[in-house]
C-alpha positions in Angstrom: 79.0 95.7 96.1 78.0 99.1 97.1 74.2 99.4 97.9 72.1 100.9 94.9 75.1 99.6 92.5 74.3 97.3 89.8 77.2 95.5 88.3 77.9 94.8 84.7 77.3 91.8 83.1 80.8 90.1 82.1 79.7 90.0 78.4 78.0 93.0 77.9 79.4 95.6 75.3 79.5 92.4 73.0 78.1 91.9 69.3 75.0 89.2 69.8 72.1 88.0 72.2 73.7 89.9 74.9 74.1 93.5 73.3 72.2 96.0 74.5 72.2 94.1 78.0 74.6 97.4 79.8 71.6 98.7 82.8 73.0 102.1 84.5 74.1 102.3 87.9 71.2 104.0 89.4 72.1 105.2 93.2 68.7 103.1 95.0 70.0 104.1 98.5 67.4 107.1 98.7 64.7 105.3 96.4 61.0 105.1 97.4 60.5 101.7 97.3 56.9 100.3 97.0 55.1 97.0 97.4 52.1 96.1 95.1 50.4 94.0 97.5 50.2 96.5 100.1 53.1 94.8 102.1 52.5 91.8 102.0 54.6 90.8 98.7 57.9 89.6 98.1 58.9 92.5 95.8 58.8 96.1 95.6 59.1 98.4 93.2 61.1 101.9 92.7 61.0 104.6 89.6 64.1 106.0 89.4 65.8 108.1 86.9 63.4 107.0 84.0 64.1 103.4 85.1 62.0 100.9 87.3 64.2 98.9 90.0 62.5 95.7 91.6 64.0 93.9 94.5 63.3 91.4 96.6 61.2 92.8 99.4 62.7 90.1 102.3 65.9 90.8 101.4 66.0 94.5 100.0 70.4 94.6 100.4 70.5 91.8 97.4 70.9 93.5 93.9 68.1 95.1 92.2 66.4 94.5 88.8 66.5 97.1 86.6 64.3 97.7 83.8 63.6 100.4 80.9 60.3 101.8 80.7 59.9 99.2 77.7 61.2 96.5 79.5 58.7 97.1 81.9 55.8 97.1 80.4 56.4 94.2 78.5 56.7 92.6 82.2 53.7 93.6 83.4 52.0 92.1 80.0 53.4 89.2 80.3 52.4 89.1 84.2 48.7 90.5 83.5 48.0 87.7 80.9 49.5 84.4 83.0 52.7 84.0 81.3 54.9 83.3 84.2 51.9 81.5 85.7 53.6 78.4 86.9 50.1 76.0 87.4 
């Protein structure tokens, strides 16, 4: 896979829990990347084209997450108020 490419899901275009699933493929090669810990975090973040990319920060040539402004904020929610808090 191409860097900055984002392949598509096998079942996406279907009817059901996966519709809607289709992400574009955003080119990240030129994409300002940032880290929210101040580089010392495992992810970082790029806005790009209306769309927020994440990767992981030790391997940045794996494939990206990408998110809709919506998506996103959710995310962040979720993250603010300890729901991925795993203790």
């Amino acid at each position: 896979m191409a860097e900055g490419t984002i392949q598509q899901h096998p079942l996406a275009g279907q009817q059901g829990p996966l519709a809607g699933w289709d992400k574009p493929e955003l080119d990240l090669s030129t994409a300002d990347w940032q880290s929210g810990s101040e580089g010392r975090g495992d992810v970082e973040i790029a806005f790009v084209e209306g769309f927020i990319a994440m990767r992981n920060a030790g391997r940045p040539e794996s494939p990206s997450l990408i998110f809709t402004p919506a998506e996103w904020g959710a995310f962040v929610h979720g993250a603010r108020s300890g729901e991925f808090d795993l203790t």
